[in-house]
BALOBA-1460 file (C-alpha; in Angstrom, 3 decimals):
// residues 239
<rec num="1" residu="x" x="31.977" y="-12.628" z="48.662"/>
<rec num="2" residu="x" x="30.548" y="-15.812" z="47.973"/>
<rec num="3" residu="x" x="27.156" y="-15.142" z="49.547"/>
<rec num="4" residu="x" x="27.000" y="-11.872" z="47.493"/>
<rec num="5" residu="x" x="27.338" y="-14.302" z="44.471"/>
<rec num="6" residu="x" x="24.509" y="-16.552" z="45.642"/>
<rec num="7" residu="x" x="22.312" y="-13.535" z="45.902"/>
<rec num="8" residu="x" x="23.201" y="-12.097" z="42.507"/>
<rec num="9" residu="x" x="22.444" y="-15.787" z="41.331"/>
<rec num="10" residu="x" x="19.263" y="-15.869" z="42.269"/>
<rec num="11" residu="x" x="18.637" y="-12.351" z="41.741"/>
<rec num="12" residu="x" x="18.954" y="-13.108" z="38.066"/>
<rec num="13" residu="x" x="17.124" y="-16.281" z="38.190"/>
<rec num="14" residu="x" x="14.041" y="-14.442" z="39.396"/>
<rec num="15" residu="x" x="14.816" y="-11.922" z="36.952"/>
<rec num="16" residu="x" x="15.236" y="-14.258" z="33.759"/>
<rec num="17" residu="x" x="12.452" y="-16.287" z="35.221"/>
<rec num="18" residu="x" x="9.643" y="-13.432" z="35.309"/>
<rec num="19" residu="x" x="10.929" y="-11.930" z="32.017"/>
<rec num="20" residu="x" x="10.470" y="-15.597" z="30.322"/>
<rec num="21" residu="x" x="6.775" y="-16.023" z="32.590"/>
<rec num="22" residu="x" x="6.242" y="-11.833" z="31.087"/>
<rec num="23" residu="x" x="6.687" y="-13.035" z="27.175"/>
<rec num="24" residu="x" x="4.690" y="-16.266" z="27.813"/>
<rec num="25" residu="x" x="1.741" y="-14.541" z="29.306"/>
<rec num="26" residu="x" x="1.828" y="-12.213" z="26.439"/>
<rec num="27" residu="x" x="1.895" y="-15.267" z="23.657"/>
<rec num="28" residu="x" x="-0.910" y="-16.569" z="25.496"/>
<rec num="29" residu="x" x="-2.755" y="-13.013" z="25.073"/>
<rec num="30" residu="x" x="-1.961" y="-12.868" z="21.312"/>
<rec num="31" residu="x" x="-2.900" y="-16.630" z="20.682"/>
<rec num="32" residu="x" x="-5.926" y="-15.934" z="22.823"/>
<rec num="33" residu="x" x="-6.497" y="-12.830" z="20.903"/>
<rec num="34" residu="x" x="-6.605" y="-14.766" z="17.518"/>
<rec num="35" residu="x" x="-8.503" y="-16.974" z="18.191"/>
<rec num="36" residu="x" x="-11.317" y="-14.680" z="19.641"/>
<rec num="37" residu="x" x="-10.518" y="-12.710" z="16.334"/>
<rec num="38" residu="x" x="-10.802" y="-16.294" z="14.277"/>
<rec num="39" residu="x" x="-14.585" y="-16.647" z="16.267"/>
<rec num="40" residu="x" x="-16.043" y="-13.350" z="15.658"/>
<rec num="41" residu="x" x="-15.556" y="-13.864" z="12.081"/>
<rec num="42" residu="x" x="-17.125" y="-16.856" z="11.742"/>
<rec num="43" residu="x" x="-19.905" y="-15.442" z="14.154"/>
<rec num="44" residu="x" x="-20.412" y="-13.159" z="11.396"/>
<rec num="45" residu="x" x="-21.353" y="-15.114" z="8.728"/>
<rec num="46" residu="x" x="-20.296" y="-16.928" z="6.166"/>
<rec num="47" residu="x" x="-21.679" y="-14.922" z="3.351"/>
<rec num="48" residu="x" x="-20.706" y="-10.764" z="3.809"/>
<rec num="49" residu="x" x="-17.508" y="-12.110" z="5.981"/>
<rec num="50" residu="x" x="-16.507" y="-13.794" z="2.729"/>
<rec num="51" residu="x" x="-17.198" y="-10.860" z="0.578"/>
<rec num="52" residu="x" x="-14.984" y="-8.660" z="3.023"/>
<rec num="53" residu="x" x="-12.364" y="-11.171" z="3.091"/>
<rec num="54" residu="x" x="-12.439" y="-11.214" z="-0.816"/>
<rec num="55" residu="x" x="-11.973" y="-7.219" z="-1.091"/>
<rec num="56" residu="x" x="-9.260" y="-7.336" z="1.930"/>
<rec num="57" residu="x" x="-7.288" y="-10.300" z="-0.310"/>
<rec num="58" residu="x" x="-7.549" y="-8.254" z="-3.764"/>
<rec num="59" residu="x" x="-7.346" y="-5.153" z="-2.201"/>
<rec num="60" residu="x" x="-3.818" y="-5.689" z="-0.636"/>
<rec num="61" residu="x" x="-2.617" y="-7.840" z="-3.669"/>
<rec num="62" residu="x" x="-3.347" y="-4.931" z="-5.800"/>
<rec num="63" residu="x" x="-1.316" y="-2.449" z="-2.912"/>
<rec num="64" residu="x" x="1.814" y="-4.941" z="-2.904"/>
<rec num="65" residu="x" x="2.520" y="-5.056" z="-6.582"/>
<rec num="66" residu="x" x="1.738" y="-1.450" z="-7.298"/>
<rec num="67" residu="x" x="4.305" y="-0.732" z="-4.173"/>
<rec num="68" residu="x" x="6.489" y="-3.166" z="-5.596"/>
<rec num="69" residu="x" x="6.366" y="-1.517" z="-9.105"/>
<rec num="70" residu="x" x="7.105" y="2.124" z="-7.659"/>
<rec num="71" residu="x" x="9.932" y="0.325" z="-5.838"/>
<rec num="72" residu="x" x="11.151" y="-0.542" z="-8.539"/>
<rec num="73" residu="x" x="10.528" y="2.317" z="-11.006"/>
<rec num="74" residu="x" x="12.283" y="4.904" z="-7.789"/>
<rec num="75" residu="x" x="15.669" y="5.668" z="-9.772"/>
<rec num="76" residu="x" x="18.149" y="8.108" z="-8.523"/>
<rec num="77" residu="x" x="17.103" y="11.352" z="-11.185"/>
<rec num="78" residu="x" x="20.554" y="13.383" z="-10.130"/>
<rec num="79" residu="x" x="23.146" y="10.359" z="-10.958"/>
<rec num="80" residu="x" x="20.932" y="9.681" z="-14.278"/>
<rec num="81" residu="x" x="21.261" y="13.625" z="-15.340"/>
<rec num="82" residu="x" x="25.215" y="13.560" z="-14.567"/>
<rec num="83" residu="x" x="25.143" y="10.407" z="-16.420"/>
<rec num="84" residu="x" x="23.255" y="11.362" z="-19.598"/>
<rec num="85" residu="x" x="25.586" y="15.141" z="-19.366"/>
<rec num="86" residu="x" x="28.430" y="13.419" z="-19.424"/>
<rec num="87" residu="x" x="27.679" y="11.547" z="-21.945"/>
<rec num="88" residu="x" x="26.171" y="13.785" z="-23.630"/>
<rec num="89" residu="x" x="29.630" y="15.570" z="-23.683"/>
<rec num="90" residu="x" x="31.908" y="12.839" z="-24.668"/>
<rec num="91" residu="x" x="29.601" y="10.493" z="-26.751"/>
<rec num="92" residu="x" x="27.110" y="12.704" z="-28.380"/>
<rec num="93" residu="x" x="23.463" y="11.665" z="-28.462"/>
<rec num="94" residu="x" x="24.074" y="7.801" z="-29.128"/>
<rec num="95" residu="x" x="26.008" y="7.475" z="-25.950"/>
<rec num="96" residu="x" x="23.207" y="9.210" z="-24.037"/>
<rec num="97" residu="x" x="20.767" y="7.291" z="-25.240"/>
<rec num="98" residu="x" x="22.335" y="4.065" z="-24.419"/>
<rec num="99" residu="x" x="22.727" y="5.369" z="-20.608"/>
<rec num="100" residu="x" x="18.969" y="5.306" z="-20.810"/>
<rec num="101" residu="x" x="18.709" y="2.359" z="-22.083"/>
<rec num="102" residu="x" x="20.425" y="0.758" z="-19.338"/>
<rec num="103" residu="x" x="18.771" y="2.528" z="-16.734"/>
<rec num="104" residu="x" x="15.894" y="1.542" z="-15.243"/>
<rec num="105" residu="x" x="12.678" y="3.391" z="-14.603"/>
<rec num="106" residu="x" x="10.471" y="6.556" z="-16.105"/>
<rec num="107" residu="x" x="12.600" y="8.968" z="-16.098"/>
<rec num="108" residu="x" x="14.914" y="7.131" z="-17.957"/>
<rec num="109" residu="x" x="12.514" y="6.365" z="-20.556"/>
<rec num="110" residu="x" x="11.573" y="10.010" z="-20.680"/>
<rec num="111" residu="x" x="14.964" y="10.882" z="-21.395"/>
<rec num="112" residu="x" x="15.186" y="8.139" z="-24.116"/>
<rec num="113" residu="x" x="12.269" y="9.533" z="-25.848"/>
<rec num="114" residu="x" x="13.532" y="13.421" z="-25.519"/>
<rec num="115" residu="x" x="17.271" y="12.365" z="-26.525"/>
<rec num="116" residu="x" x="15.361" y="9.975" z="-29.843"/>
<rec num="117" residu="x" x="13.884" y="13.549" z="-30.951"/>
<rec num="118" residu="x" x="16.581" y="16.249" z="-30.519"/>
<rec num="119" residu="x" x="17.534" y="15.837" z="-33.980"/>
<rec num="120" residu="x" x="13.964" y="17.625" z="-35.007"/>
<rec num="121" residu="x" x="14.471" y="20.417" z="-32.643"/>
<rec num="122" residu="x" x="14.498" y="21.500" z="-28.739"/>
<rec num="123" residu="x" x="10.379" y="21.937" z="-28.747"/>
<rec num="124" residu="x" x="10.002" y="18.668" z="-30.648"/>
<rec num="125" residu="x" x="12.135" y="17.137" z="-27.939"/>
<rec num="126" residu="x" x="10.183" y="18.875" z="-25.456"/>
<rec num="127" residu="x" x="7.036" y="17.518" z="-26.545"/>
<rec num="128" residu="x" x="8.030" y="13.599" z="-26.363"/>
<rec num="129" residu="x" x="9.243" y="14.577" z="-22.693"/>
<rec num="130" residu="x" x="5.704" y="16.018" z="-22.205"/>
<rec num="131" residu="x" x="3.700" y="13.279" z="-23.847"/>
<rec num="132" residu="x" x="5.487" y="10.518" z="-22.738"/>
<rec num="133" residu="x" x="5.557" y="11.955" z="-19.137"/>
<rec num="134" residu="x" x="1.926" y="11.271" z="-19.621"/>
<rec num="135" residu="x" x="1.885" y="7.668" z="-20.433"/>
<rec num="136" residu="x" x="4.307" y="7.086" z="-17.286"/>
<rec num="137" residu="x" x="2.481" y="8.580" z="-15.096"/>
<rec num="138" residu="x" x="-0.536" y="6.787" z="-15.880"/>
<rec num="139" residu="x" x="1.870" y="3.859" z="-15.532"/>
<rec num="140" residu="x" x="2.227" y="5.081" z="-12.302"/>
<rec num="141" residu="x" x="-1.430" y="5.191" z="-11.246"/>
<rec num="142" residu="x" x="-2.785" y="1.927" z="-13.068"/>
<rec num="143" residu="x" x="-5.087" y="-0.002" z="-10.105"/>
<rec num="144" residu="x" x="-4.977" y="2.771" z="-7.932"/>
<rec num="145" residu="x" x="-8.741" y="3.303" z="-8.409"/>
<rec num="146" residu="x" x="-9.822" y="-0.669" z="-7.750"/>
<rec num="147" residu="x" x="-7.714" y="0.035" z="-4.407"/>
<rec num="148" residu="x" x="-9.741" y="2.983" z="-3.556"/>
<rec num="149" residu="x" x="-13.194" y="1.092" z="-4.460"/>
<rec num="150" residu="x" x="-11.872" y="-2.001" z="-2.088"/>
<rec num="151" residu="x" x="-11.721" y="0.554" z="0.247"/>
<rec num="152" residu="x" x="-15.195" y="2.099" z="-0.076"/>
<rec num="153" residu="x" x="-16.560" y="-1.625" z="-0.710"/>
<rec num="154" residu="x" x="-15.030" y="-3.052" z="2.523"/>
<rec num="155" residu="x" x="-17.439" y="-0.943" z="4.814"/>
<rec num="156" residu="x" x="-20.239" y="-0.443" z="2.708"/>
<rec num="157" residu="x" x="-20.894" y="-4.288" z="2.807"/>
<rec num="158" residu="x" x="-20.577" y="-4.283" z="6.580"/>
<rec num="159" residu="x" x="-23.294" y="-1.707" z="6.959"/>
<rec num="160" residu="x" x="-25.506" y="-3.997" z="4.453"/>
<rec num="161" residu="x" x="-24.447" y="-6.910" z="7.221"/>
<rec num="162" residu="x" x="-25.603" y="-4.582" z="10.003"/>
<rec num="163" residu="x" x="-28.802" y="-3.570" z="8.012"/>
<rec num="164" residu="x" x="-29.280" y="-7.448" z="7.132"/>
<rec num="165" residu="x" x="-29.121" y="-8.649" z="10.920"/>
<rec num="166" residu="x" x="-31.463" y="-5.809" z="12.063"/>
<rec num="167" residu="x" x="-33.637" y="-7.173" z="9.893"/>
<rec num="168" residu="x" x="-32.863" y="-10.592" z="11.250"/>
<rec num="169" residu="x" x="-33.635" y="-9.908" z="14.434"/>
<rec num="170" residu="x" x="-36.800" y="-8.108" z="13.797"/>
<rec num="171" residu="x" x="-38.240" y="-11.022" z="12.122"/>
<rec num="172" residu="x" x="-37.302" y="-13.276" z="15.382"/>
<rec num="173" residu="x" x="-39.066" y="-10.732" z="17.920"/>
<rec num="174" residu="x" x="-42.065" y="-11.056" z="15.382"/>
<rec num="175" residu="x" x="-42.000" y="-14.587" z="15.556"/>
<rec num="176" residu="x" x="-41.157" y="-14.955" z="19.291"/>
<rec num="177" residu="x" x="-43.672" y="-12.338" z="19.831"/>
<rec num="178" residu="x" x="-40.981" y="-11.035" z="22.635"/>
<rec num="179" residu="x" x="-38.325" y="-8.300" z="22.595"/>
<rec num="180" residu="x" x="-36.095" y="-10.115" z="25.446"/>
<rec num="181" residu="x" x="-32.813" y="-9.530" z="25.024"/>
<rec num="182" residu="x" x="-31.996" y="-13.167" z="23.824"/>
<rec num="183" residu="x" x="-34.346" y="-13.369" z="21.337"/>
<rec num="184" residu="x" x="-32.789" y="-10.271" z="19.696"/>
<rec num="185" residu="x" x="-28.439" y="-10.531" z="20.679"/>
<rec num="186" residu="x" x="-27.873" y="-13.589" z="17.660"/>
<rec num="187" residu="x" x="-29.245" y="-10.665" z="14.931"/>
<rec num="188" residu="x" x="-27.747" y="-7.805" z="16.190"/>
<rec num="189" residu="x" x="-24.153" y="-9.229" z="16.838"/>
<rec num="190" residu="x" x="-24.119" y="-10.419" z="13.259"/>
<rec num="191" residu="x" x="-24.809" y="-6.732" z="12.949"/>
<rec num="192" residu="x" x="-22.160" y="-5.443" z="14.199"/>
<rec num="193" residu="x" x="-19.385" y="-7.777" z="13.675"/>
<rec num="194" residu="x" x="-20.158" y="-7.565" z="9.998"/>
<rec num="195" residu="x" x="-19.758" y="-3.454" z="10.357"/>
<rec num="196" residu="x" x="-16.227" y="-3.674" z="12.597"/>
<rec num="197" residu="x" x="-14.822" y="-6.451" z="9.944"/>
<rec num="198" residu="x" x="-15.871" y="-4.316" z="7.291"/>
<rec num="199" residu="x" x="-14.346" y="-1.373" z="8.983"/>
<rec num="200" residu="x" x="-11.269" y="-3.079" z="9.819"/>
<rec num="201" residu="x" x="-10.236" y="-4.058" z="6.160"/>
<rec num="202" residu="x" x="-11.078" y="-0.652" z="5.182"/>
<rec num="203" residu="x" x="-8.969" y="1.158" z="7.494"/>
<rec num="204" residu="x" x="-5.948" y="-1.328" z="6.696"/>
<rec num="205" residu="x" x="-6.462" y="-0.095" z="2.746"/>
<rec num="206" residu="x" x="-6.739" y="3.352" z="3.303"/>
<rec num="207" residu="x" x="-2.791" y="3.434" z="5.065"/>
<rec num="208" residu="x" x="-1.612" y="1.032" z="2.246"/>
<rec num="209" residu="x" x="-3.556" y="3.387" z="-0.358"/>
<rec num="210" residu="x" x="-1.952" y="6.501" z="1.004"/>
<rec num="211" residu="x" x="1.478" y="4.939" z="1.041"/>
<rec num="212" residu="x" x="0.875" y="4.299" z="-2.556"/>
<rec num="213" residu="x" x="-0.197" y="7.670" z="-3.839"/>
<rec num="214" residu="x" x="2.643" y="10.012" z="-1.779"/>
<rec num="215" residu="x" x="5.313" y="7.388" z="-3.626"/>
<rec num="216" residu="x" x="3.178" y="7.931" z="-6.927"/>
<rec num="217" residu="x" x="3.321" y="12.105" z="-6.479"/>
<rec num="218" residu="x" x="7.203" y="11.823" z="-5.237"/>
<rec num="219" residu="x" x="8.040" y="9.835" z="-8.660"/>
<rec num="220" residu="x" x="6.050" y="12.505" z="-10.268"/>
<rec num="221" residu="x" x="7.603" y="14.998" z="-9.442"/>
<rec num="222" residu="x" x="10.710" y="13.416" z="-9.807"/>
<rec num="223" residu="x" x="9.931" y="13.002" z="-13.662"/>
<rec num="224" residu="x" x="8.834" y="16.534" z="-13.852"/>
<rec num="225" residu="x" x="12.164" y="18.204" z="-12.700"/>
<rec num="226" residu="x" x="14.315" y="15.544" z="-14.214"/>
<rec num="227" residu="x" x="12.133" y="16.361" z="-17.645"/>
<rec num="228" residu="x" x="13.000" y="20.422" z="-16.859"/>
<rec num="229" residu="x" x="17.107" y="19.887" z="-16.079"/>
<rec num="230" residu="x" x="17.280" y="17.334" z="-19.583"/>
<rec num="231" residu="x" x="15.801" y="20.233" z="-21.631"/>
<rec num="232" residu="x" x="18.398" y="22.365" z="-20.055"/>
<rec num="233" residu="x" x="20.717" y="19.988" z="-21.105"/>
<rec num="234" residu="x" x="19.539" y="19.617" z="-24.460"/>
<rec num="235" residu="x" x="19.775" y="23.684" z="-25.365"/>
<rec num="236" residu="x" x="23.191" y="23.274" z="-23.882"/>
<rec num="237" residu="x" x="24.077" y="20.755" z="-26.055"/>
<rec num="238" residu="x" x="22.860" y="22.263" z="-29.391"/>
<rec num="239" residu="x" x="24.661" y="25.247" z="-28.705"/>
């Protein structure tokens, strides 16, 4: 028994021991890995790898607060329109229009505008719904298009990078007077780095930018049915 224990003992030593020498190699990798990352951009150039940094920086500050603000503007349309009905039932128009008023969110502000109007008529209540619809949804959508021309920036710089250390490395074979490979590699890395950097940042605002839009057209539509059940509500409550 006690030699089984030994040999369980060290079994999961040498276990532990290459699971701990595993996650070490792999740190290494990663450091490794950022550092080669850290050396290609500097390889690239100060002046387009800066520009591409810039667009990557604005470009994702502009894709966190909009996600933050559609975070935040995401409000729960079926407890809001059981809310306002009941309210709606027991309070009149006043008491509905306070349960906006404490909600967050478009909707609810669409439903504060509607409910403001109903005393001029179901159409004239429809209209503010409409209208104001409008003005949230381009709520919705403010900065989306600086996102999208990060996006089409990013790479077009890093092609202007490749085109710009072409050029580089055309003017050293004329002044070398020789095409050998070394006289050429220093231009046509710059080249490409500049184009997979450029790439890169684009790529990483195109998933943030899609993110953005399908929670932009979910809200949307939210509003739109929420804006079709309160005018339901609103003939049911005139009559």
């Amino acid at each position: 028994m006690k030699k089984v224990v030994n040999i369980l003992t060290v079994t999961g030593f040498m276990f532990f021991g290459a699971i701990q020498s595993t996650f070490a190699q792999n740190a290494e990798e990663a450091k490794t890995f950022h550092q080669i990352l850290k050396q290609r951009f500097i390889e690239g150039g100060p002046f387009f790898m800066g520009i591409v940094l810039v667009a990557l920086i604005l470009g994702l500050a502009i894709a966190i607060e909009r996600i933050i603000y559609l975070n935040m503007a995401t409000t729960n349309t079926n407890k809001l329109v059981a809310s306002v009905d009941d309210a709606l039932s027991s309070g009149g128009v006043e008491a509905a229009k306070e349960v906006c008023r404490n909600t967050k969110g478009p909707v609810a502000s669409i439903f504060y505008q509607g409910l403001d109007r109903v005393d001029e008529g179901i159409e004239a209540a429809e209209k503010a719904v409409v209208g104001y619809g409008g003005v949230q949804m381009g709520l919705l959508e403010k900065n989306i298009s600086w996102l999208s021309l990060f996006i089409a920036l990013a790479p077009m710089l890093g092609f202007m990078g490749t085109v710009i250390g072409m050029i580089g490395a055309f003017d050293a074979i004329a002044v070398a007077n020789d095409i050998s490979p070394g006289v050429v590699a220093v231009g046509i890395k710059v080249a490409l780095l500049t184009t997979v950097f450029g790439l890169i940042v684009a790529i990483i605002l195109q998933i943030f930018y899609n993110y953005i839009v399908s929670k932009v057209d979910s809200i949307v539509n939210n509003m739109e049915d929420a804006s079709i059940r309160l005018v339901d509500l609103l003939v049911k409550y005139k009559k």
